[in-house]
One Martini backbone bead per residue (centre of mass of N, CA, C, O) as a GRO file, in nm:
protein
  284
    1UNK     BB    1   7.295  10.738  10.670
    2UNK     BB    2   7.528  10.772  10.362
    3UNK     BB    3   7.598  10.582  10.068
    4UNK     BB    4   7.842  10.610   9.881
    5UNK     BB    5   8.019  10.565   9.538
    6UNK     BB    6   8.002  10.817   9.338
    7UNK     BB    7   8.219  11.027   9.288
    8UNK     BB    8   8.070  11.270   9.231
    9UNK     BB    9   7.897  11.308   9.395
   10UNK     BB   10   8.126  11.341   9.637
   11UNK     BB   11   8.190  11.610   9.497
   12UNK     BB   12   7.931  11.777   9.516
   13UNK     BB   13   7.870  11.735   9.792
   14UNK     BB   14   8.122  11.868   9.930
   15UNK     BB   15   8.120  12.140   9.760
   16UNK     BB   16   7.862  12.218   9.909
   17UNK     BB   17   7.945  12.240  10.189
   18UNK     BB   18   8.209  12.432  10.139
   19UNK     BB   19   8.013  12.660  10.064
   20UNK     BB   20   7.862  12.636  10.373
   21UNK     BB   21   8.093  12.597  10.580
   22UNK     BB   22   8.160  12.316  10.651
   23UNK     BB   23   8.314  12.045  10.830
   24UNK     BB   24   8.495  11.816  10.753
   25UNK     BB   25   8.526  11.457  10.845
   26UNK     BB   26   8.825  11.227  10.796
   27UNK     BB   27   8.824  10.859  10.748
   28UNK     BB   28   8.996  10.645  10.655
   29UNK     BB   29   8.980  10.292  10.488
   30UNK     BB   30   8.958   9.955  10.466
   31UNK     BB   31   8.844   9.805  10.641
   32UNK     BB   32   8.716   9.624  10.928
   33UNK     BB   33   8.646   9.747  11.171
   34UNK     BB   34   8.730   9.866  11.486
   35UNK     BB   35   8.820  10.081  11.767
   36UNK     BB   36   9.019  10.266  11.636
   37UNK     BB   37   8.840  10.372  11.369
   38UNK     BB   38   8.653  10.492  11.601
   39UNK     BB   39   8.803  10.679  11.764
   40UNK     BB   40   8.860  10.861  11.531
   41UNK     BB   41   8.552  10.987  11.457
   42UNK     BB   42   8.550  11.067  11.779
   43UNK     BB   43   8.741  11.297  11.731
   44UNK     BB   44   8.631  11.448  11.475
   45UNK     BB   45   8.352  11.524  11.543
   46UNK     BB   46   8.429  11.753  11.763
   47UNK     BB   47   8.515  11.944  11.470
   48UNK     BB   48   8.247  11.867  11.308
   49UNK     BB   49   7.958  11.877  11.085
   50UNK     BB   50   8.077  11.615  10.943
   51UNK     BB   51   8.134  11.206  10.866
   52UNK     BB   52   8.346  11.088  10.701
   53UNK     BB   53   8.414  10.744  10.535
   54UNK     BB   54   8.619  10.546  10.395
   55UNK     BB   55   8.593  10.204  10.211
   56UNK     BB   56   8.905  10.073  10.072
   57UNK     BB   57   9.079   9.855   9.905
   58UNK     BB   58   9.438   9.965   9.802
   59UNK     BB   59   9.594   9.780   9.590
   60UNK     BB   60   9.897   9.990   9.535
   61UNK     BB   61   9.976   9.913   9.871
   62UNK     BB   62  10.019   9.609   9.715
   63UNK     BB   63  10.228   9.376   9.650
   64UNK     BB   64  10.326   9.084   9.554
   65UNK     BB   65  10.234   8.854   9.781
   66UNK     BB   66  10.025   8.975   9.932
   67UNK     BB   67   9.730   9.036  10.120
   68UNK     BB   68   9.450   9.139   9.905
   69UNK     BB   69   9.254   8.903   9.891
   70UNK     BB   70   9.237   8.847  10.184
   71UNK     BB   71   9.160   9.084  10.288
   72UNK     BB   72   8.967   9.192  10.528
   73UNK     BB   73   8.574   9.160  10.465
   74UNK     BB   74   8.262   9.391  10.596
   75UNK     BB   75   8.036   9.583  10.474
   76UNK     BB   76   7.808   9.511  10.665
   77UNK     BB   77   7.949   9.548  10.937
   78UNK     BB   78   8.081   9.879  10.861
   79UNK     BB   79   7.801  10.007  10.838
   80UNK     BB   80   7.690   9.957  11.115
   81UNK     BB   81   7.916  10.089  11.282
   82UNK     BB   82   7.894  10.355  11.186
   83UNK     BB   83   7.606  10.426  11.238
   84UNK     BB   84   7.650  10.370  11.574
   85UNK     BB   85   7.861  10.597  11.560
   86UNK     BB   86   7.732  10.849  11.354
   87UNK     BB   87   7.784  10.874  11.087
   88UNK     BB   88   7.707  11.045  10.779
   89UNK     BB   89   7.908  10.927  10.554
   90UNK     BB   90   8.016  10.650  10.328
   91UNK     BB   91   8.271  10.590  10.128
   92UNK     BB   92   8.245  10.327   9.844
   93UNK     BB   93   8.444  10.300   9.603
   94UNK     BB   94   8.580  10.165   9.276
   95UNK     BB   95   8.822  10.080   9.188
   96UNK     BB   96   8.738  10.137   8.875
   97UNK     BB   97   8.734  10.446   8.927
   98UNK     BB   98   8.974  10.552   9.053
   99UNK     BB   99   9.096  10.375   8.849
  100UNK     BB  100   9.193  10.345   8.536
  101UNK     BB  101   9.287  10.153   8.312
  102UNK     BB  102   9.499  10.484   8.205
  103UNK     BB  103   9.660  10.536   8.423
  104UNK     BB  104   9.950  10.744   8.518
  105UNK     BB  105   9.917  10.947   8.847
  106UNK     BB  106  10.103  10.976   9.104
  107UNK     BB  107  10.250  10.956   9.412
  108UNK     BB  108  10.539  11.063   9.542
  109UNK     BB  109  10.766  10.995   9.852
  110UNK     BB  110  11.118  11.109   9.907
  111UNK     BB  111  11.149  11.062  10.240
  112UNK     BB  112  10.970  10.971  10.464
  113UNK     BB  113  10.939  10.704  10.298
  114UNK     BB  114  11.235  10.564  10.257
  115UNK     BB  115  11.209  10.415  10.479
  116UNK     BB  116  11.097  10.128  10.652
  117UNK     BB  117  10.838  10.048  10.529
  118UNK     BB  118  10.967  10.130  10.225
  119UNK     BB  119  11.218   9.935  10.216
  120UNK     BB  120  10.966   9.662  10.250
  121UNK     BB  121  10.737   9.834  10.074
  122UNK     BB  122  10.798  10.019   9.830
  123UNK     BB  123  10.512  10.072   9.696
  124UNK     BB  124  10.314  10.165   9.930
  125UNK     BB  125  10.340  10.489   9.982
  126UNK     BB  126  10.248  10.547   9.671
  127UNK     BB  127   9.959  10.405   9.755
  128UNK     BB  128   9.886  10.639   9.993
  129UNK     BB  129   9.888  10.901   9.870
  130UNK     BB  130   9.734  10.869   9.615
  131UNK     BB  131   9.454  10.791   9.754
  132UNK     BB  132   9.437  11.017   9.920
  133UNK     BB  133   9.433  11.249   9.742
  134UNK     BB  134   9.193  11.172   9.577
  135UNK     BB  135   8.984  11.202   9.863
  136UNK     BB  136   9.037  11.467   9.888
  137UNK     BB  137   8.930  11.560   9.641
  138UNK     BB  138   8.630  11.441   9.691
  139UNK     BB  139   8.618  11.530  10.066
  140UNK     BB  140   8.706  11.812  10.146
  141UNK     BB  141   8.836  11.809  10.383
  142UNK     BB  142   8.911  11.973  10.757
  143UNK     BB  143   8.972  11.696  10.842
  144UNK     BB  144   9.218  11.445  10.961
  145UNK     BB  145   9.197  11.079  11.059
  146UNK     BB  146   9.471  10.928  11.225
  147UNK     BB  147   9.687  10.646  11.336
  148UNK     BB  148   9.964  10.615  11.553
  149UNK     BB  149  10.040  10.309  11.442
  150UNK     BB  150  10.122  10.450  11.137
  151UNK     BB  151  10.368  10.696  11.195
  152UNK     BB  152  10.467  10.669  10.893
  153UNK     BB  153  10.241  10.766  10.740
  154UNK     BB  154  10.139  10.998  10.862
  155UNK     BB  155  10.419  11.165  10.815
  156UNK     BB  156  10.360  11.135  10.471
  157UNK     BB  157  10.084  11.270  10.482
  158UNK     BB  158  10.170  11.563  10.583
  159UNK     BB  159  10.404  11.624  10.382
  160UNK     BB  160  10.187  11.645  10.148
  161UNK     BB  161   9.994  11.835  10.234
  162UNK     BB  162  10.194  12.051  10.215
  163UNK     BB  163  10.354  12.034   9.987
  164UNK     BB  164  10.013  12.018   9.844
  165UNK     BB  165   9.805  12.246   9.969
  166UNK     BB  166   9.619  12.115  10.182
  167UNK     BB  167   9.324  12.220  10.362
  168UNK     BB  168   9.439  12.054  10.613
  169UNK     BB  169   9.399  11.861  10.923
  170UNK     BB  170   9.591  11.686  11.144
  171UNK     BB  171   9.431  11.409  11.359
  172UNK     BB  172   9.609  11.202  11.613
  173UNK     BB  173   9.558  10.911  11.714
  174UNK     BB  174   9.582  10.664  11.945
  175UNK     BB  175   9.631  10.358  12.060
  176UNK     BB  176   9.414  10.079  12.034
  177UNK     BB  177   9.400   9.810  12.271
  178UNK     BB  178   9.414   9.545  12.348
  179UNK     BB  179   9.416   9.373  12.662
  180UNK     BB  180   9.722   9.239  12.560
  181UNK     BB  181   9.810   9.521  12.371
  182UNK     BB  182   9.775   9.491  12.111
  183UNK     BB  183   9.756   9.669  11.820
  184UNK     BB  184   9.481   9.748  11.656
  185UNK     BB  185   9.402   9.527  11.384
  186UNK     BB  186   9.295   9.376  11.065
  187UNK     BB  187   9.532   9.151  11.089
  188UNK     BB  188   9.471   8.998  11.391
  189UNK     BB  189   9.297   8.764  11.248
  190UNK     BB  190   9.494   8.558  11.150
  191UNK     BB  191   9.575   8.463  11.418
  192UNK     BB  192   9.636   8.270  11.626
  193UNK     BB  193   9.717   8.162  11.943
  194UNK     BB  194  10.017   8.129  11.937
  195UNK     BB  195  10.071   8.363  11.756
  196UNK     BB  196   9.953   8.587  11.989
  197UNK     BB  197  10.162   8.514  12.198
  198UNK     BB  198  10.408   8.655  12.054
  199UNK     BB  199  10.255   8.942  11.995
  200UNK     BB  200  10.261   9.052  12.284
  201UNK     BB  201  10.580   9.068  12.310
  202UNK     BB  202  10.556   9.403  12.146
  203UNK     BB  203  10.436   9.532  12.407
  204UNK     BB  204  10.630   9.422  12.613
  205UNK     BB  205  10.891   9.567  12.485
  206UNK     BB  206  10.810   9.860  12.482
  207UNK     BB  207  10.761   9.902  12.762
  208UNK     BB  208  11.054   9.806  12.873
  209UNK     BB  209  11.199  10.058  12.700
  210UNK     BB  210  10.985  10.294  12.871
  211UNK     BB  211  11.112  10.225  13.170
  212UNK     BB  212  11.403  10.304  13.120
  213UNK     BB  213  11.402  10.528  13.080
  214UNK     BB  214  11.206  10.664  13.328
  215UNK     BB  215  11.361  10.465  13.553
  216UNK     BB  216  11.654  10.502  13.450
  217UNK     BB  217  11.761  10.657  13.241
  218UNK     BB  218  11.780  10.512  12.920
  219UNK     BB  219  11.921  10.717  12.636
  220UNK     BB  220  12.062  10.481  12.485
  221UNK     BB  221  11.989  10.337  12.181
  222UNK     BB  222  12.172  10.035  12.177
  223UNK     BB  223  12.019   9.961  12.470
  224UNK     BB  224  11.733   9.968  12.362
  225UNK     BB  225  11.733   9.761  12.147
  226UNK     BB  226  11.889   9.528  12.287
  227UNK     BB  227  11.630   9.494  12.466
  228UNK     BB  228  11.374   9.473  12.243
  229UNK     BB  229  11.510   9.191  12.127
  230UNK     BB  230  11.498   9.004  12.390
  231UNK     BB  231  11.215   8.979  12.427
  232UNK     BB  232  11.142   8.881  12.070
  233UNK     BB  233  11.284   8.624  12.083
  234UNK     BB  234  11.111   8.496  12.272
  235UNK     BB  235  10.970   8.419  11.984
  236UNK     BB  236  10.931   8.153  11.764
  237UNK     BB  237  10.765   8.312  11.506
  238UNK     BB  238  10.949   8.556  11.520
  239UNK     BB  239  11.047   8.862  11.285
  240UNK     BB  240  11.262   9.111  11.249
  241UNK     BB  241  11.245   9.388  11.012
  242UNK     BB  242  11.225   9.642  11.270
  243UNK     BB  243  11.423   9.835  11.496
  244UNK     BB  244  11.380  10.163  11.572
  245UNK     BB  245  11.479  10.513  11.639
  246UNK     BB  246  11.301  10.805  11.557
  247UNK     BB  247  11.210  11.029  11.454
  248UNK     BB  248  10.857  11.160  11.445
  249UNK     BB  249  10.870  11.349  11.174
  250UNK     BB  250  11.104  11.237  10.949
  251UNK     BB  251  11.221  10.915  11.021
  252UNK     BB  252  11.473  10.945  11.136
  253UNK     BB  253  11.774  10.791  11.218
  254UNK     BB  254  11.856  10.760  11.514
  255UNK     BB  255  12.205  10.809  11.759
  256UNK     BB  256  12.283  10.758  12.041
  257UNK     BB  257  12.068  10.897  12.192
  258UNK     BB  258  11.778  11.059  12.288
  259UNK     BB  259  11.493  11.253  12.242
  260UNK     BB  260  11.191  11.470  12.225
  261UNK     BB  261  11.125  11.285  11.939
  262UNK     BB  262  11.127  11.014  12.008
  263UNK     BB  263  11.087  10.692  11.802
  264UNK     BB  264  10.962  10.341  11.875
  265UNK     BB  265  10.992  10.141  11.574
  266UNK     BB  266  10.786   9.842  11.486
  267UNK     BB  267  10.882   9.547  11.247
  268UNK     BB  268  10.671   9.211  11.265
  269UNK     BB  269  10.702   8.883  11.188
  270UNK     BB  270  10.422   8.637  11.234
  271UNK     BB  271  10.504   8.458  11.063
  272UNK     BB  272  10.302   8.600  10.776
  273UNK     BB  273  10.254   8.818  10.983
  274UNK     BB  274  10.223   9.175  10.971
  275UNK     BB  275  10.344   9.398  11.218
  276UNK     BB  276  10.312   9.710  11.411
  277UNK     BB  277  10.480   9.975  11.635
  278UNK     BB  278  10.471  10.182  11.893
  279UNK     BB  279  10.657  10.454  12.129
  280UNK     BB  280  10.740  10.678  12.320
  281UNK     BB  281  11.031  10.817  12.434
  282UNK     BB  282  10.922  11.075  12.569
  283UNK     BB  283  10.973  11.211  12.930
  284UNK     BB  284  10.622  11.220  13.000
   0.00000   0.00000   0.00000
């Protein structure tokens, strides 16, 4: 295993692989890895002659008084982690090298991105977009693999490939959980004990909802919702920030019925962590 951390390396060697007919699987990350990102590795190697990660923690998608100093870090361990997993290259870039100093050039997605975490956090998916953009032209994967928990960055980031014409496919990975369902996260770390079973509560209203659907064939929006409320609300740490069911390719906001392509999407938060998750609602 190797790794790059200077962009031109990254960007002459993957040109290379490019012209020699090579296929590169690439898994961005921000580092701290868990069993989430190594299954996507693992996704990705079975399509690829070579595979790229990247540990990144990406200022631009993190608004003033969220977390970006405190993001855990620990690229000793994320290192080893790649190794054993056999990773070929993991890029490391620096900071001040992606951004420059004088830079002013964003990439900004105007639909999928616009609502749910959007809304929460103006900022975050301008800045999603655009250091993938700038990955995918060091890294000029043949394959990006993205993880289902992020459901609405998946969709702005499939938008962006097409909409600016990156020979890119994506593969998107299962939701990878803890043992008591908790879909995880790198910020899963910050969690104590009491708020750890609050946030339990989060795959077990999603479960409520999904059995609703399957075994009792509940189908309108409103009484979906109203049920992972009931749930949720036990919790006396959280506060919910959005529950809603939406397309899954679009992310528009579902009302009346469910489809064949409902997503029912939650971000909650257990006293000052924010989590996501959501789960399929279609009956297969």
């Amino acid at each position: 295993m190797e790794v790059i951390s200077c962009l031109s390396e990254m960007q002459k060697s993957s040109l290379q692989w490019e012209r020699e007919g090579k296929k590169i699987g690439f898994v961005p990350t921000m580092g701290s890895l868990h069993l989430g990102h190594l299954s996507l590795v693992d996704l990705v190697r079975d399509q690829s002659d070579l595979v790229i990660v990247s540990i990144f923690v990406n200022p631009t998608q993190f608004a003033e008084g969220e977390d970006l100093e405190k993001y855990p870090r620990d690229l000793e361990r994320d290192l080893l982690l790649c190794k054993e997993q056999k990773v070929d290259y993991v890029f490391t870039p620096r900071t001040e090298d992606i951004y420059k100093v004088n830079a002013s050039t964003y990439i900004a997605e105007k639909s999928v991105s616009e609502k749910l975490c959007g809304q929460s956090r103006p900022l975050h998916f301008k800045g999603v977009t655009t250091i993938c953009a700038k990955l995918f032209n060091l890294c000029r994967p043949t394959f990006v693999a993205l993880g289902q928990k992020d459901a609405q960055q998946v969709s702005v980031l499939k938008r962006m490939i097409e909409d600016l014409h990156f020979p890119i496919e994506v593969i998107v990975g299962r939701i990878v959980r803890e043992t008591d369902g908790l879909a995880m996260s790198s910020r899963n770390v910050y969690l104590n004990d009491t708020q750890r079973e609050d946030a339990r509560l989060i795959f077990q209203a999603l479960i409520k909802v999904k059995k609703l659907v399957v075994e009792e064939k509940t189908i309108n929006v409103d009484r979906l919702k109203e049920e992972l409320m009931k749930v949720l609300q036990q919790g006396n740490s959280v506060r919910v920030d959005y529950a809603e069911v939406v397309n899954r390719n679009t992310m528009r906001i579902e009302e009346g019925n469910i489809s064949k392509e409902s997503l029912l999407v939650v971000a909650v938060w257990v006293d000052s962590v924010r989590l996501i998750d959501n789960m399929d609602l279609s009956n297969e």
